[in-house]
C-alpha positions as a Python dict, from the first residue, in 0.01 Angstrom:
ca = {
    (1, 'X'): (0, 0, 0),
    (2, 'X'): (309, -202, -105),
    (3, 'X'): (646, -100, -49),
    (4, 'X'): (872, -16, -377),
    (5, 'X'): (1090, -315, -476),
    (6, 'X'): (1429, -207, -482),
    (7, 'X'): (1725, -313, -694),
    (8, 'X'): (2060, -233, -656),
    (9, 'X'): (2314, -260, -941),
    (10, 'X'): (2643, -127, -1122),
    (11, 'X'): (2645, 148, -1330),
    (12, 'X'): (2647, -49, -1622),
    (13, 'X'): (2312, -91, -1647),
    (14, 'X'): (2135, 183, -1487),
    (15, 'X'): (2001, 350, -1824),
    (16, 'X'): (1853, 5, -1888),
    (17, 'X'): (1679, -59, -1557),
    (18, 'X'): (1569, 282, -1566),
    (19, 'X'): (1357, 226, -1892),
    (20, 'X'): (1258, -118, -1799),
    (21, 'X'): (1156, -54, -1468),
    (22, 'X'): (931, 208, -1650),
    (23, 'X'): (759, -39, -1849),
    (24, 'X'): (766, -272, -1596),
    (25, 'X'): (567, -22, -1348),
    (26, 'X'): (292, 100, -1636),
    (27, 'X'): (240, -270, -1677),
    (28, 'X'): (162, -365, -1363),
    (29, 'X'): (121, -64, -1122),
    (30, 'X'): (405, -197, -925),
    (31, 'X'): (694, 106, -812),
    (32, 'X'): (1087, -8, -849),
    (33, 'X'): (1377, 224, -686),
    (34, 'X'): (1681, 187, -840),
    (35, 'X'): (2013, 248, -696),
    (36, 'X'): (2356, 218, -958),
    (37, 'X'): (2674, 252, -787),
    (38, 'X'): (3035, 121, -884),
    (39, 'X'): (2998, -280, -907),
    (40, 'X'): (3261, -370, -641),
    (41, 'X'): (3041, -148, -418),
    (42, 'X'): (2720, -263, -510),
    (43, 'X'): (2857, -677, -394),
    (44, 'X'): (2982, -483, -72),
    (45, 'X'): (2654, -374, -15),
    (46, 'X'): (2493, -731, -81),
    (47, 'X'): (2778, -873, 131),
    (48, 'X'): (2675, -681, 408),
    (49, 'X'): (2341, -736, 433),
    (50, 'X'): (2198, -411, 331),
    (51, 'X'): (1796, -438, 269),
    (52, 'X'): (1735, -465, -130),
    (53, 'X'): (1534, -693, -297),
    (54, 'X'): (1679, -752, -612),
    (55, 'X'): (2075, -731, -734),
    (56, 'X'): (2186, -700, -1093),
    (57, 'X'): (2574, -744, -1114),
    (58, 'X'): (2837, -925, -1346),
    (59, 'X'): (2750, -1276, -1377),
    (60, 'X'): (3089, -1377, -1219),
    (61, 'X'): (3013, -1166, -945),
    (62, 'X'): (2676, -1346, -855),
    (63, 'X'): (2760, -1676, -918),
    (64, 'X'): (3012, -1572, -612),
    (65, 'X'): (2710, -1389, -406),
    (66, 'X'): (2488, -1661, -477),
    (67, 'X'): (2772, -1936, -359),
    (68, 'X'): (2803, -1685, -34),
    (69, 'X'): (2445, -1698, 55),
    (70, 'X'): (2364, -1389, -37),
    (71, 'X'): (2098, -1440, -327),
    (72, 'X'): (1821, -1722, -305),
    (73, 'X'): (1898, -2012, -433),
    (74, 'X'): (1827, -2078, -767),
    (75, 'X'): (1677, -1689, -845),
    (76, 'X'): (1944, -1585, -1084),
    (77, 'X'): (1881, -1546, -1424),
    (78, 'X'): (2138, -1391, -1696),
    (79, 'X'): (1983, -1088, -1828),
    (80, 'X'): (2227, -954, -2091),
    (81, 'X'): (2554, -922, -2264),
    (82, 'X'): (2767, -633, -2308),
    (83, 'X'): (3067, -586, -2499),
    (84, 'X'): (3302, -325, -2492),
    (85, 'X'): (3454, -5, -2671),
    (86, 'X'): (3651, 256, -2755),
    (87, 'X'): (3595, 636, -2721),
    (88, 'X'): (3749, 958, -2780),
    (89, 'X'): (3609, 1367, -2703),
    (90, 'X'): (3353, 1467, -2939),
    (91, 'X'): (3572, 1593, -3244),
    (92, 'X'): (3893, 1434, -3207),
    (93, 'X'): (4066, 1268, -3427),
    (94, 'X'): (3929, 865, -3380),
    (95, 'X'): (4257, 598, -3415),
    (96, 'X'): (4227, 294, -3619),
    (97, 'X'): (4063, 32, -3377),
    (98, 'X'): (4039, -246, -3629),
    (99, 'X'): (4269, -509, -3529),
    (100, 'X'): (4458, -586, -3209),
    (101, 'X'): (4839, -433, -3347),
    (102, 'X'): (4571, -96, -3410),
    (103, 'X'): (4443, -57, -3091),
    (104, 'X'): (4787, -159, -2922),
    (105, 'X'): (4942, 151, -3118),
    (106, 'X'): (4649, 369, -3009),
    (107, 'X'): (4691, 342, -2674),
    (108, 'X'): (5090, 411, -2664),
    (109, 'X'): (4972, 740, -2903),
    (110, 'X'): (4723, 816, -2624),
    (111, 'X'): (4841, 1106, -2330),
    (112, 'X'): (4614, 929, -2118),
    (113, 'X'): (4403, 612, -2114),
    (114, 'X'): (4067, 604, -1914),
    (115, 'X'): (3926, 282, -1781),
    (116, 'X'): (3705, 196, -1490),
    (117, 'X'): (3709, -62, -1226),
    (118, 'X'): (3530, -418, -1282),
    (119, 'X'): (3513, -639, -1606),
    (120, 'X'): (3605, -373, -1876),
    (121, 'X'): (3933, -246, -1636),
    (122, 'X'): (4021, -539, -1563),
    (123, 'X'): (4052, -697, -1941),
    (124, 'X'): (4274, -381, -2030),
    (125, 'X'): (4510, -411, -1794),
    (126, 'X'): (4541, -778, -1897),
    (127, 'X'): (4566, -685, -2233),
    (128, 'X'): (4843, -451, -2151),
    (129, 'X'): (4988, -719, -1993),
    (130, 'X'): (4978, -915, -2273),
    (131, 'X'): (5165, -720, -2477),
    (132, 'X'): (5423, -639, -2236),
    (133, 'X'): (5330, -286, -2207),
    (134, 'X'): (5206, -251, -1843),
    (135, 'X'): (5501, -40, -1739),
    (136, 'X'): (5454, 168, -2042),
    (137, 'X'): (5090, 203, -2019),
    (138, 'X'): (5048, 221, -1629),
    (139, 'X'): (5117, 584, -1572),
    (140, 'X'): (4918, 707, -1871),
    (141, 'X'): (4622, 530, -1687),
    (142, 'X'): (4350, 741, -1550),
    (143, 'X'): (4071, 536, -1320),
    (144, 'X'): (3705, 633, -1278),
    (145, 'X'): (3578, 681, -965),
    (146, 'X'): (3302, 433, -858),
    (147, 'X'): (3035, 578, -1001),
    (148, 'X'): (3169, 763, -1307),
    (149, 'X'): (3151, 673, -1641),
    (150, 'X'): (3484, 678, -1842),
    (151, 'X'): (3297, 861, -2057),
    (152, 'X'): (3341, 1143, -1865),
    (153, 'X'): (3672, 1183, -1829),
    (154, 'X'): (3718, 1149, -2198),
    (155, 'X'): (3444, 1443, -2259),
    (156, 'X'): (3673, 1677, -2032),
    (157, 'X'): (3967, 1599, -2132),
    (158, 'X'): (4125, 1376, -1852),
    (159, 'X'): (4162, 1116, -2078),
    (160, 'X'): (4252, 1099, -2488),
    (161, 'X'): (4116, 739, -2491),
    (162, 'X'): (3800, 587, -2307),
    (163, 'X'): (3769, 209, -2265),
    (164, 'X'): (3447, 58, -2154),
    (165, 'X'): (3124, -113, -2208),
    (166, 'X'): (2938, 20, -2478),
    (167, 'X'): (2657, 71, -2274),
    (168, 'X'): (2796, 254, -2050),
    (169, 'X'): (2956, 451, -2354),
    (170, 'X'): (2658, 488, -2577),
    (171, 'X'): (2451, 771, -2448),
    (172, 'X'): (2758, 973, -2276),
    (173, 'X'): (2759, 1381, -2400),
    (174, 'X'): (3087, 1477, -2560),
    (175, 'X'): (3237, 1159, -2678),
    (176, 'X'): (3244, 1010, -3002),
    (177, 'X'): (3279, 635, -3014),
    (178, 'X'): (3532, 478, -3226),
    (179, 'X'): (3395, 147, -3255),
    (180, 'X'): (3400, -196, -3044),
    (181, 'X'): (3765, -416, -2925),
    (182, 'X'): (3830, -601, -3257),
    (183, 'X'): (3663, -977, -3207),
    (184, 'X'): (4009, -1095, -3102),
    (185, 'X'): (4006, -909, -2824),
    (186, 'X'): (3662, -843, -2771),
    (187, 'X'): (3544, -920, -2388),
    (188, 'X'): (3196, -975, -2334),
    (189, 'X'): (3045, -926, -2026),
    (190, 'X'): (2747, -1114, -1906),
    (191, 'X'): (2526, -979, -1644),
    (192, 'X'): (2237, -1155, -1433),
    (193, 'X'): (1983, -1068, -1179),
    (194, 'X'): (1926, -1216, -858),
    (195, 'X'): (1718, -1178, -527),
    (196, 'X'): (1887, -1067, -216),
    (197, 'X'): (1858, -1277, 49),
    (198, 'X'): (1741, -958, 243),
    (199, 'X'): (1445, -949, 22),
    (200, 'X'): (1109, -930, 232),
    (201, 'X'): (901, -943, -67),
    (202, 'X'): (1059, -1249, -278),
    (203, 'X'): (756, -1351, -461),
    (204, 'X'): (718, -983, -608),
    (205, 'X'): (1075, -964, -667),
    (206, 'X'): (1028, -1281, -861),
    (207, 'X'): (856, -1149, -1081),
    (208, 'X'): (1040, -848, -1163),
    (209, 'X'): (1360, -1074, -1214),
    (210, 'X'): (1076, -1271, -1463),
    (211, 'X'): (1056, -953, -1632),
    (212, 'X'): (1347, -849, -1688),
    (213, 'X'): (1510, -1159, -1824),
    (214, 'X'): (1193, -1195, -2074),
    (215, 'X'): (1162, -1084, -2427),
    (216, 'X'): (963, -787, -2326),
    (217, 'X'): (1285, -633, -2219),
    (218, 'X'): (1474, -716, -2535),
    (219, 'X'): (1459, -385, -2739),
    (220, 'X'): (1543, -175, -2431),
    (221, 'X'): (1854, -407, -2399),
    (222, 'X'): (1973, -338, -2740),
    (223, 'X'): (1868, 40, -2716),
    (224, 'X'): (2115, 57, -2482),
    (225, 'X'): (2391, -140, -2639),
    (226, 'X'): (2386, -492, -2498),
    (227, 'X'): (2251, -799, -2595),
    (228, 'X'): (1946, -1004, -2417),
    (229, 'X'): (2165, -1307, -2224),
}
């Protein structure tokens, strides 16, 4: 009996993997075990060896890993593209999000603003930069733990506004999602798959990777708010 690949990734995509890896497994009988932690963690994990056999990150991020050493050579594939959004608690009143002057005068309306580390954090607080508001914003700004969607924060409260990837987003209880950034602010994040170098079983990783970057996996993408790559 085989061993279960295993795939480690950000949050960002762990509904995704979880329904694809389902397919993937009633099509060929082969087992998957996912693990979706915060991305920064997830490259930490790579970095340091850890046993996985296939890594799904920011594209960025494993064009870095793969530079490293860390994935084999030539393995990574993009597999989608994700774009982010806006959210607010189920019920409350939803700002005007439709150009970039909107969504800069929602979030100095906003209490507090929730974000989360990697791509989608990151572009806010360069947005906020370039508008000059960073000292204005800063304290009103309310970071997920690794792990947590921002979704979550909003849904209890700990945050009036929820920025994000609409993937992450999309299926999150007790939000209500304004809409996506405006296109002149938009960010879109690209993500790929890979295979660790740790990998003892790169030929059946391979073909996982195959499968998930193929068009058998589009509708799942887009069920889930991204794009195939």
């Amino acid at each position: 009996m085989t061993d279960p690949l295993t795939c480690i990734s950000s949050m960002a995509t762990r509904r995704i993997l979880a329904d694809l890896v389902a397919l993937y497994g009633q099509r060929t009988g082969g087992e998957v075990a996912i693990t979706s932690i915060g991305g920064v963690e997830a490259a930490r994990k790579v970095r340091a060896g850890e046993p996985n056999d296939i890594v799904l990150l920011a594209s960025n991020v494993m064009e870095q890993l793969e530079a490293e050493g860390h994935i084999v050579a030539g393995s990574r594939v993009d597999f989608a593209r994700s774009g982010m959004a806006i959210a607010v608690r189920a019920g409350a009143r939803r700002p005007g999000i439709d150009t970039e002057e909107a969504v800069k005068q929602a979030c100095l309306s906003a209490g507090k603003i929730g974000y989360s580390t990697g791509p989608s954090g990151d572009h806010l607080m360069q947005l906020w930069q370039r508008w000059d508001l960073t000292g204005t914003l800063s304290p009103r700004a309310v970071k997920a733990p690794p792990g947590v969607p921002v979704g979550a924060l909003v849904a209890r409260g700990d945050a009036d506004l929820g920025f994000q990837q609409l993937s992450e987003l999309l299926h999150e209880p007790g939000i209500d999602i304004v809409g996506p950034l405006p296109p002149g602010i938009q960010a879109v994040t690209v993500f790929a798959a890979g295979i660790c170098g740790s990998s003892l079983q790169v030929e059946r990783a391979r073909g996982l990777v195959a499968f998930l970057t193929s068009p058998a996996a589009e509708a799942a993408k887009r069920q889930h708010g991204m794009e195939p790559a």
